[in-house]
C-alpha positions as a Python dict, from the first residue, in 0.01 Angstrom:
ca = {
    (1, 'X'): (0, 0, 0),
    (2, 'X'): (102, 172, 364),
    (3, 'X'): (337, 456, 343),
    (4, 'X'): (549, 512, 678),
    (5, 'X'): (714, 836, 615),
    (6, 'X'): (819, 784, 288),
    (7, 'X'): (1165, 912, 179),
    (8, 'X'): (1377, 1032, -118),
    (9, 'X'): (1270, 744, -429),
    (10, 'X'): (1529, 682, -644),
    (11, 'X'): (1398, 447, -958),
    (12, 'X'): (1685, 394, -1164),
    (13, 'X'): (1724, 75, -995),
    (14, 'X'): (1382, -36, -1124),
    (15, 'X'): (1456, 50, -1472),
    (16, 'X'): (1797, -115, -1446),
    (17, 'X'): (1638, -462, -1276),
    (18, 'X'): (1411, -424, -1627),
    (19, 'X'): (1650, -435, -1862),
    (20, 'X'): (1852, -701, -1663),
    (21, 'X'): (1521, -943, -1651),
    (22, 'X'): (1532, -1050, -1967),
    (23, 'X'): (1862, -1167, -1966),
    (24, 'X'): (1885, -1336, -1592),
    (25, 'X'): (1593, -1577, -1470),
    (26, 'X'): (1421, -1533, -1185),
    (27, 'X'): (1552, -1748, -917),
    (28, 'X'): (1711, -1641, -663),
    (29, 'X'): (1495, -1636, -323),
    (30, 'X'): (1528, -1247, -296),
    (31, 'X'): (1409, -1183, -643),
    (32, 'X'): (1087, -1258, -658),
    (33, 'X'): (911, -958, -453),
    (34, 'X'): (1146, -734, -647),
    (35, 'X'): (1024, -958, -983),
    (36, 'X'): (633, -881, -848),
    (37, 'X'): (700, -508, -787),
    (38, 'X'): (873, -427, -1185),
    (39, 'X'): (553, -663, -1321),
    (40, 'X'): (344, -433, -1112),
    (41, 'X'): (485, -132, -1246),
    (42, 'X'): (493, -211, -1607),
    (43, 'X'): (188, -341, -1581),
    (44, 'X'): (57, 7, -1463),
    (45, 'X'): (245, 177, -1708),
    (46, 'X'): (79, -46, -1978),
    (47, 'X'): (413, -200, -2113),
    (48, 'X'): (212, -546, -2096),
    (49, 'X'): (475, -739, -2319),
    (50, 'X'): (729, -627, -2028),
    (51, 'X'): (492, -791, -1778),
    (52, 'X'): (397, -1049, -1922),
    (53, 'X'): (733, -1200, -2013),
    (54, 'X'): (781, -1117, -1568),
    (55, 'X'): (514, -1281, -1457),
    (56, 'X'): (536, -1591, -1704),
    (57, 'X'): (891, -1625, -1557),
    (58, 'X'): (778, -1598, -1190),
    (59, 'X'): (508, -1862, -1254),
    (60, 'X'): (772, -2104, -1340),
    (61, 'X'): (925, -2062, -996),
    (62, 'X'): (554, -2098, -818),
    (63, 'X'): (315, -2244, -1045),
    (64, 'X'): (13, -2198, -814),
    (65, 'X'): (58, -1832, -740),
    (66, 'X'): (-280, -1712, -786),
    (67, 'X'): (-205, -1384, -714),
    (68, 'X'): (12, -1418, -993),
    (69, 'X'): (-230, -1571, -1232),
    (70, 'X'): (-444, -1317, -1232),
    (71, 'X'): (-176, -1036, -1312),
    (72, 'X'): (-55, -1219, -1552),
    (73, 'X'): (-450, -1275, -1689),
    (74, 'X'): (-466, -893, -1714),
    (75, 'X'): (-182, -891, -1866),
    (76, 'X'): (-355, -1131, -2151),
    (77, 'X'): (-668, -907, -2178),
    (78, 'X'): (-434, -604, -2221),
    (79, 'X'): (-274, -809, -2500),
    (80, 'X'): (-599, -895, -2640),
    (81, 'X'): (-515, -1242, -2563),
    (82, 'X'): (-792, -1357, -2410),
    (83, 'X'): (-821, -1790, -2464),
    (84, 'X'): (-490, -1786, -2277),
    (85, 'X'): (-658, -1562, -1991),
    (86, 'X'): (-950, -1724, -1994),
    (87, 'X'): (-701, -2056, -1899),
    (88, 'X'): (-556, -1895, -1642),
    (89, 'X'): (-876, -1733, -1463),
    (90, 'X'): (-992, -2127, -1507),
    (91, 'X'): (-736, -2207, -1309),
    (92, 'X'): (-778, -1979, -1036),
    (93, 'X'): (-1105, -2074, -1002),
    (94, 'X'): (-1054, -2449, -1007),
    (95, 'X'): (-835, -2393, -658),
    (96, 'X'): (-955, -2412, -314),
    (97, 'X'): (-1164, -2190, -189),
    (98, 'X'): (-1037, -2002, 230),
    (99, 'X'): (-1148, -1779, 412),
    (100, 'X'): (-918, -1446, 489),
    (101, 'X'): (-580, -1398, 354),
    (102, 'X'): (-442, -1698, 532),
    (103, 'X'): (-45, -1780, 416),
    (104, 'X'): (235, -1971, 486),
    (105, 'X'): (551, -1776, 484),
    (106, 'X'): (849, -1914, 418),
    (107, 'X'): (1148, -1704, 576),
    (108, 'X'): (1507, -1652, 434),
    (109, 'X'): (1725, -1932, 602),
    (110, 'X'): (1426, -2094, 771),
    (111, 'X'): (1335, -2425, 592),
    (112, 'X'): (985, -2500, 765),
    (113, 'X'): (652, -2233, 675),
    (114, 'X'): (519, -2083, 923),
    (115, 'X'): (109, -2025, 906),
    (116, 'X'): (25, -1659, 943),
    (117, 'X'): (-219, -1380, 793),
    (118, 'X'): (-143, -1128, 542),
    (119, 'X'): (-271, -813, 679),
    (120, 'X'): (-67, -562, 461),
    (121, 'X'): (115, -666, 92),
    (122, 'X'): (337, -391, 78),
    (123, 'X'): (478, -150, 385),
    (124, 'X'): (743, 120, 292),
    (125, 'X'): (996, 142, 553),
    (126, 'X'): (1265, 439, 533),
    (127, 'X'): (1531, 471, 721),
    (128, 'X'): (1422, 762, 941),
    (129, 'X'): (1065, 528, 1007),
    (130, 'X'): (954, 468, 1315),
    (131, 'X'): (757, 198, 1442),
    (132, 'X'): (669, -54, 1743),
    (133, 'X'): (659, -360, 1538),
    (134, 'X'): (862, -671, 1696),
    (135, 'X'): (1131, -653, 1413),
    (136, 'X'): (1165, -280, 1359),
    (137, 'X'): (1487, -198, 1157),
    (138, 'X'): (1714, 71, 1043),
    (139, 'X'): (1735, -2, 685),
    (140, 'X'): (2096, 58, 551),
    (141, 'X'): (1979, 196, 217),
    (142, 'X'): (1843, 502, 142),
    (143, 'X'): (1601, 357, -79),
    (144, 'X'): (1269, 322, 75),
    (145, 'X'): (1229, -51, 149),
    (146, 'X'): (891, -271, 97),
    (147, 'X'): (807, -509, 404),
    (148, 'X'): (458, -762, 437),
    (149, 'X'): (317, -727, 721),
    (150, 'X'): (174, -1050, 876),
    (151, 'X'): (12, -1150, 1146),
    (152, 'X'): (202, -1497, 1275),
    (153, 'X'): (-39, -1725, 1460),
    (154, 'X'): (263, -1916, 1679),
    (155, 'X'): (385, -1621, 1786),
    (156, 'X'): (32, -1422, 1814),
    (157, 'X'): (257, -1144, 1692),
    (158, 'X'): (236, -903, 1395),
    (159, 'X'): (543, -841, 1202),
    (160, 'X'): (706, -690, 923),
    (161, 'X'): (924, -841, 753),
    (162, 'X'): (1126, -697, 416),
    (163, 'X'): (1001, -866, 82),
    (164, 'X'): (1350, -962, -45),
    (165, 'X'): (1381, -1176, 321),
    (166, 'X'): (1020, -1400, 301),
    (167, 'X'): (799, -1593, 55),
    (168, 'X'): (461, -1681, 82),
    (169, 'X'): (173, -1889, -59),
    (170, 'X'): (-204, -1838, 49),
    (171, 'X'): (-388, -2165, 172),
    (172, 'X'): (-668, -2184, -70),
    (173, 'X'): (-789, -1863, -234),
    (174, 'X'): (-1003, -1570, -62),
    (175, 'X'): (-1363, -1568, -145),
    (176, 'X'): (-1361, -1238, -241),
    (177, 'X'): (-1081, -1247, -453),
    (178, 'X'): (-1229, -1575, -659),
    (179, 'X'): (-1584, -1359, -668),
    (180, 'X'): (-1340, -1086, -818),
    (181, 'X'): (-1190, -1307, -1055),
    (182, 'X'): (-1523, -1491, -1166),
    (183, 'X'): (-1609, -1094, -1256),
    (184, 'X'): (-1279, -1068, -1501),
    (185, 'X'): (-1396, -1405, -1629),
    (186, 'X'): (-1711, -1263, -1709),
    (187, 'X'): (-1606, -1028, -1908),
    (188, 'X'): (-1340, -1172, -2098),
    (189, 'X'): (-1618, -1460, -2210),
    (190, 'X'): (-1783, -1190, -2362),
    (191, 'X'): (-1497, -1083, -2602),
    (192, 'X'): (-1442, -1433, -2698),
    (193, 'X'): (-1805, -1474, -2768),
    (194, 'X'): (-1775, -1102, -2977),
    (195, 'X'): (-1506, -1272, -3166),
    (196, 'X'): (-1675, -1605, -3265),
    (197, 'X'): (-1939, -1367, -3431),
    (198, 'X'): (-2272, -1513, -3589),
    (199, 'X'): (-2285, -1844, -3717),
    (200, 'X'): (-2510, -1733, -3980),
    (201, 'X'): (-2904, -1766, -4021),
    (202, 'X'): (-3025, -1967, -3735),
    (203, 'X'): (-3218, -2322, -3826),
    (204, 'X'): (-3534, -2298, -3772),
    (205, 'X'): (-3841, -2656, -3784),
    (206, 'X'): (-4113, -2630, -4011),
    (207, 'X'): (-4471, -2729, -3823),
    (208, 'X'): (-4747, -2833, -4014),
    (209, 'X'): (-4945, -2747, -3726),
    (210, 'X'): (-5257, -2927, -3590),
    (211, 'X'): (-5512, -2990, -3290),
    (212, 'X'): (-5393, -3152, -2979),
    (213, 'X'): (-5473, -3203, -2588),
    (214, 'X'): (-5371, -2852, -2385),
    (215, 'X'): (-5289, -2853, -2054),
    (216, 'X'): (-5277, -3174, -1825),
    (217, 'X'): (-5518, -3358, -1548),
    (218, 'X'): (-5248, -3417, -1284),
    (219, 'X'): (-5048, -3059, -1314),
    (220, 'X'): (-5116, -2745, -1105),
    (221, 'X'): (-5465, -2593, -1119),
    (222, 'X'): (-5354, -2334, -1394),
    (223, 'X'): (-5307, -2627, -1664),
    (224, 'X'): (-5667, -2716, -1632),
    (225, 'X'): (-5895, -2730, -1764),
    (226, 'X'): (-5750, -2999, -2043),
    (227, 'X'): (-5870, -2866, -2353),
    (228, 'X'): (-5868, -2865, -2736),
    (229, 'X'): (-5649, -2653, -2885),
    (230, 'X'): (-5615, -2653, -3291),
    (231, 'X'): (-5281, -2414, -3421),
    (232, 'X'): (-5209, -2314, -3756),
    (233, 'X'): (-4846, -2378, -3906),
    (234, 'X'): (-4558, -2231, -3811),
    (235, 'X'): (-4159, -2231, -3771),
    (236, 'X'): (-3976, -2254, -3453),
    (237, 'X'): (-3578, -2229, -3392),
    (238, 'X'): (-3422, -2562, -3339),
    (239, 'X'): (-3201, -2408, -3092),
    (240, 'X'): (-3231, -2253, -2784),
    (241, 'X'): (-3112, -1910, -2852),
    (242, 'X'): (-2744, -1897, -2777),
    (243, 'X'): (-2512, -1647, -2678),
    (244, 'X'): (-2328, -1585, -2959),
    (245, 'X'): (-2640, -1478, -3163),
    (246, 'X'): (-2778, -1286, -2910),
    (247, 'X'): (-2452, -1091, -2803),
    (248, 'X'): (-2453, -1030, -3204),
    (249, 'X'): (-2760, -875, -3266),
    (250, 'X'): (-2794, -713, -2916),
    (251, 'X'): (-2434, -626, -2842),
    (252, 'X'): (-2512, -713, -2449),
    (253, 'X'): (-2513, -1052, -2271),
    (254, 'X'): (-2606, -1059, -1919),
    (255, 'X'): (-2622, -1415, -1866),
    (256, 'X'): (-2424, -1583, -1545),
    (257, 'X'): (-2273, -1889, -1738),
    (258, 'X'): (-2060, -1747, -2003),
    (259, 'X'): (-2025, -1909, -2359),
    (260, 'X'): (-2085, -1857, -2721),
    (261, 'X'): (-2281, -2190, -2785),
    (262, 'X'): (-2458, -2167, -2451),
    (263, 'X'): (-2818, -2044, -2423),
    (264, 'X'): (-2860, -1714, -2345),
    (265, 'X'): (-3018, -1653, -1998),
    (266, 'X'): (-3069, -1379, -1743),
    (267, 'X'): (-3263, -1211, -2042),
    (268, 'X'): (-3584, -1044, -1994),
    (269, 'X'): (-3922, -1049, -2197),
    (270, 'X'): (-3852, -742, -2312),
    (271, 'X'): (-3534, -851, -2439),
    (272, 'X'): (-3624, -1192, -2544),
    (273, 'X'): (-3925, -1022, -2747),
    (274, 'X'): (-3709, -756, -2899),
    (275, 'X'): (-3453, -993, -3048),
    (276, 'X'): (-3704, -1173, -3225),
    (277, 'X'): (-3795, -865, -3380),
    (278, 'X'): (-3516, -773, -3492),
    (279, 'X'): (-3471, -1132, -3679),
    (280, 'X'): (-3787, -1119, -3848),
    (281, 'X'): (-4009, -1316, -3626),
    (282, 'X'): (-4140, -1343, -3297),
    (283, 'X'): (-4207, -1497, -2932),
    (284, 'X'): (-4455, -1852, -2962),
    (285, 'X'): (-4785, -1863, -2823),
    (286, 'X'): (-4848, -2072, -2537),
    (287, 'X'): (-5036, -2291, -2733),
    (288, 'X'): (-4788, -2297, -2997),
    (289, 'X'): (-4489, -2372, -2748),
    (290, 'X'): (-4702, -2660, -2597),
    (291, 'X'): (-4775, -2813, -2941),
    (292, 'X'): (-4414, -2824, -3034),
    (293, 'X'): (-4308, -2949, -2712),
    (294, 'X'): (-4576, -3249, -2694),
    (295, 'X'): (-4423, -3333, -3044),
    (296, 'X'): (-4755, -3522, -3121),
    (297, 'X'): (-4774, -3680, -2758),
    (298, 'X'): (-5049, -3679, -2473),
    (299, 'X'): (-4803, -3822, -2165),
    (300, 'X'): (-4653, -3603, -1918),
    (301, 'X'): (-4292, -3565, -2110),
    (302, 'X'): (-4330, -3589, -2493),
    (303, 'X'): (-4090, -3935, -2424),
    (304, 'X'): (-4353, -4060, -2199),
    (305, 'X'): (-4534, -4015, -1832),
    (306, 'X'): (-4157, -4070, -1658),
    (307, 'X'): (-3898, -3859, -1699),
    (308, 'X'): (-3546, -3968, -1824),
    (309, 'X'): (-3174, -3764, -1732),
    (310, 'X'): (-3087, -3842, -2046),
    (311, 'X'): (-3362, -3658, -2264),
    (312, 'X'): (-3343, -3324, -2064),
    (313, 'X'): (-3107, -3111, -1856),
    (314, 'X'): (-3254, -3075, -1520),
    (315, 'X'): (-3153, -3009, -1146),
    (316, 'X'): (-2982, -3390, -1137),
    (317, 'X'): (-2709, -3468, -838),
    (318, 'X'): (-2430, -3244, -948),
    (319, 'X'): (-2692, -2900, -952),
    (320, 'X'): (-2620, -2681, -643),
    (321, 'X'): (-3057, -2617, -617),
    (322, 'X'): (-3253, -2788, -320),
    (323, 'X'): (-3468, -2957, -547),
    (324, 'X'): (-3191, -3146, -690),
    (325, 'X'): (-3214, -3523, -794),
    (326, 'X'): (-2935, -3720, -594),
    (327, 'X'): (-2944, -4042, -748),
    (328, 'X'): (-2909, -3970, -1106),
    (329, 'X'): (-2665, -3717, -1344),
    (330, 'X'): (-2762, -3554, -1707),
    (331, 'X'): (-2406, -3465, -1734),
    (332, 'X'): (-2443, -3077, -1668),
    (333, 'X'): (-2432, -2890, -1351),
    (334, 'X'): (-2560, -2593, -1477),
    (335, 'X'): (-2651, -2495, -1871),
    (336, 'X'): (-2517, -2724, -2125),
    (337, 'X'): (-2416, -2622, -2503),
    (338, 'X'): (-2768, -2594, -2738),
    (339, 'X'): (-2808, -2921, -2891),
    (340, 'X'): (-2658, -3135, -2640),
    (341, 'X'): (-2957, -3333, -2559),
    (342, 'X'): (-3159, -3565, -2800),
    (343, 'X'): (-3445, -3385, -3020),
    (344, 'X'): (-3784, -3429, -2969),
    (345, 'X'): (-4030, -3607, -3226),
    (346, 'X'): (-4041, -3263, -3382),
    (347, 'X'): (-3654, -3222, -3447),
    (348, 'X'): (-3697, -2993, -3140),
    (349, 'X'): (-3362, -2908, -2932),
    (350, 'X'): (-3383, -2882, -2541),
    (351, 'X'): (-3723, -2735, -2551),
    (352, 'X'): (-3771, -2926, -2231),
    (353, 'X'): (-3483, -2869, -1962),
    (354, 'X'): (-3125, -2636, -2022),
    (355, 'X'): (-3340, -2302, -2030),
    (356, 'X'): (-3696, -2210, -1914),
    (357, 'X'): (-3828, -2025, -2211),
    (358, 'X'): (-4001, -1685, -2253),
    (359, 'X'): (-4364, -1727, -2463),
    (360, 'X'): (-4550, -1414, -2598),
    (361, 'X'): (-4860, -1448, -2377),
    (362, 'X'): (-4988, -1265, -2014),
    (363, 'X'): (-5048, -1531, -1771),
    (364, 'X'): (-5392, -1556, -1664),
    (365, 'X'): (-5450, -1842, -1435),
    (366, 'X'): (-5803, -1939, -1545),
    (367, 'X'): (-5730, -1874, -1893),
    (368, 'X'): (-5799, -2229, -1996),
    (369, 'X'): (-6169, -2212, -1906),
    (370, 'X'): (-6237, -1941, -2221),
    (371, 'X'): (-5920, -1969, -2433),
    (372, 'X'): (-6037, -2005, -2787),
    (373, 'X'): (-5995, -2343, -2969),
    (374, 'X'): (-5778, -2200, -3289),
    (375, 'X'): (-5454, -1997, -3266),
    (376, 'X'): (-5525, -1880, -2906),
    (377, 'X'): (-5303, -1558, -2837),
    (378, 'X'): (-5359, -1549, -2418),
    (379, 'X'): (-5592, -1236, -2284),
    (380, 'X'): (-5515, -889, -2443),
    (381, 'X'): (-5375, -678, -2219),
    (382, 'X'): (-5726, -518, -2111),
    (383, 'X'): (-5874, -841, -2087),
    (384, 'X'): (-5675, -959, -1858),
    (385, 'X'): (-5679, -667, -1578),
    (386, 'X'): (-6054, -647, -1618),
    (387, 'X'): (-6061, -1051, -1517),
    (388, 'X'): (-5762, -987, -1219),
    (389, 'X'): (-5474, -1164, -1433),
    (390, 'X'): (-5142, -1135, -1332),
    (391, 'X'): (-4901, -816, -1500),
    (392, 'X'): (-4695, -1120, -1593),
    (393, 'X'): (-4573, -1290, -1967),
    (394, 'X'): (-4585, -1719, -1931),
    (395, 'X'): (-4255, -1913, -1933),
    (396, 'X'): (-4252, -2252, -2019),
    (397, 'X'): (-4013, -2592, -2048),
    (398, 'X'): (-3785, -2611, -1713),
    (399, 'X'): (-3470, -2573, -1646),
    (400, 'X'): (-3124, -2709, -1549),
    (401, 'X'): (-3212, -2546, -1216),
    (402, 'X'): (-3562, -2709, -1202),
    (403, 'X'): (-3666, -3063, -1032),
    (404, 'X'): (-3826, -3289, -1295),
    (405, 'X'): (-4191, -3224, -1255),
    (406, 'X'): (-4102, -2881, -1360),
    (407, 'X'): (-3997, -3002, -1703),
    (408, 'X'): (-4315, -3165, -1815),
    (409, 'X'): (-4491, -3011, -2160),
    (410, 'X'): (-4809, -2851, -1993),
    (411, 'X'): (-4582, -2678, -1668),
    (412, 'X'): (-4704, -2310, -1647),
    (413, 'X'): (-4515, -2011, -1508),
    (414, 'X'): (-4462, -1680, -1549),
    (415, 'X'): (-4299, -1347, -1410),
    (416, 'X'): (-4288, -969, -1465),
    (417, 'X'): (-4116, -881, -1856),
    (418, 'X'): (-3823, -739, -1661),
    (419, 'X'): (-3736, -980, -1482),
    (420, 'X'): (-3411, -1186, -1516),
    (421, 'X'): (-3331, -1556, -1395),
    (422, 'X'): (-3000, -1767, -1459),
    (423, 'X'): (-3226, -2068, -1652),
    (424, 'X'): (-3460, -1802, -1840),
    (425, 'X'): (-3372, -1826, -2204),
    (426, 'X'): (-3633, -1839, -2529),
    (427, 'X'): (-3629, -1899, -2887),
    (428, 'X'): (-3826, -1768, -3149),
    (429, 'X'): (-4101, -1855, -3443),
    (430, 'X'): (-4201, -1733, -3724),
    (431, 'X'): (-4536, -1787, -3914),
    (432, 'X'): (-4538, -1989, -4221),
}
């Protein structure tokens, strides 16, 4: 807010206008900045049934007030209310997306909006002010007075012009507002994911484990050579690990896309490895990952050598990546809910595509060429400096983010343990 030589302030008004709201809709053009300045204040003075009941009534006279919206959204979260904020944050980011604070202002006894820029929302005026605006005034009251100040593009001329006398509506919403309000969404996801708790003890597949084909003849140079590889048995989580459990046991949740039955992502190794712990079990091998992915197959995708949308959530036309498919849709832009996708021979969830998923080895390129035949673990830690390796743990599976040849079962990758990336999820195992 700009003060210009503020005055005496007399509020009694305000509290007056309060008590009258309740019993008088808000209608009348000259209203609503005075409705927006007592939701304001009660809003800052906490009295959030006050401004909520203000706001809900000024959203009835302009229904895509954005501005608006996300006041009243505050409002919610003060209230604890936080589906019916989450609906209205939705909605704000659902609009158009402008650059500046473009408007159209609608003045009092002018029928046709004129396009301008809002350069100030609120400009006290008293009435010994002075100022070289086009429209100075002496205000009559001795209550300060709130003007906008815009900048009208006919005219090329700023202006101020007193609340109770103009209207306006932005043309889309500012990009840093929307970035601001993703933010609030962010964090109002959380508490609804904090209040839809655990879901209990997490379902995990029984392997019998077994001997199968690692690594593959066509893939990068670090999946070969393709070798033997016998495990022993084992349990793996059906799921993904979602947010809910996660945010449970860890009582953070960094991910980007919000939601309790979505997998949990921007997690690190660290992370990833510490929440198995707690929960009694731990991060697969590589060679256990790759045996419950295959699912008993030798073909590039444990459905065969060419990949199908419908079996995995990858990077199809509606993904934002370059490497994006533009012929064909899985359904899912970005991360879809655990479970959405049909299991593999193994009763395996998504263990291809949604998430890429953390494994408990160090990535050593040429690990193949010595990697035991039973229950290989990857090189120790000493190992693997002595040999050169990498000082990163192996990812596996692709992602909603990846391009399809990322998603096949013997795809290696791998990054430092603290290191976080919006399709890098992980579920555990256990031993048997």
């Amino acid at each position: 807010m700009t003060l210009i030589r503020i005055g005496c302030k007399k509020n009694a008004h305000l509290f007056i206008f309060l008590a009258v709201l309740f019993f008088f809709p808000v209608q009348a053009f000259s209203d609503i900045s005075e409705s927006i300045s007592a939701g304001d204040q009660a809003f800052a003075k906490k009295e959030y049934a006050v401004a909520e009941k203000i706001y809900s009534r000024i959203l009835e006279t302009d229904p895509d007030n954005f501005r608006i919206m996300r006041s009243l959204a505050e409002v919610k979260i003060g209230l604890k209310k936080f589906k019916e904020a989450d609906t209205l944050l939705d909605q704000i980011l659902a609009m158009k997306v402008a650059k500046g604070k473009k408007v159209l202002v609608t003045l009092e006894g002018e029928s046709e909006p004129l396009e301008a820029e809002l350069v100030d929302e609120t400009v006290i005026l008293t009435e010994d002010s002075k100022n070289n605006m086009r429209n100075y005034l002496t205000p009559v009251l001795p209550e300060p007075v709130p003007h906008y100040r815009f900048f009208f593009f006919k005219s090329g001329k700023m202006e101020l012009v007193p609340k109770h006398r103009a209207r306006f509506k932005y043309v889309g919403v500012p990009i840093a507002v929307r970035e601001q309000v993703a933010l609030l969404q962010g964090q109002v996801k959380i508490q609804l994911i904090r209040s839809a708790g655990s879901t209990g003890p997490v379902e995990m597949v029984s392997l019998e484990g077994g001997c199968f084909k690692m690594g593959s003849h066509q893939g990068e140079p670090d999946e070969q050579p393709v070798h033997e590889v016998c495990v022993s048995p084992f349990k793996m989580d059906k799921f993904e690990v979602t947010q809910r459990e996660f945010q449970f046991k860890m009582e953070t949740n960094m991910s980007l896309f919000k939601g309790a039955d979505l997998p949990v992502e921007s997690v690190t190794w660290i992370e990833a490895d510490q929440f198995c712990t707690k929960s009694n079990k731990r991060l697969p091998t590589e060679a256990e990952w790759e045996y419950a992915a295959r699912a008993g197959s030798s073909t590039e995708y444990s459905w065969g050598d060419e990949f199908d949308a419908q079996m995995a959530n990858f990077c199809d036309k509606t993904c934002a990546g370059n490497v994006k498919d533009n012929i064909v849709s899985d359904g899912f832009p970005v991360t879809a809910p655990v479970g959405s996708f049909p299991a593999n021979a193994f009763g395996l969830h998504d263990i291809i595509g949604n998430v890429r998923e953390w494994v408990a080895d160090w990535m050593e390129e040429k690990y193949y060429l010595i990697s035991p035949r039973q229950d290989p673990k990857g090189p120790v830690r000493a190992e693997r400096v002595m040999r050169g390796g990498t000082n990163h743990k192996v990812f596996r599976g692709g992602s909603w983010a990846n391009a399809a040849p990322e998603l096949r079962s013997a795809n290696r990758k791998a990054l430092w343990v603290d290191y976080r990336l919006e399709d890098l999820g992980f579920r555990c195992a256990a031993d048997l």
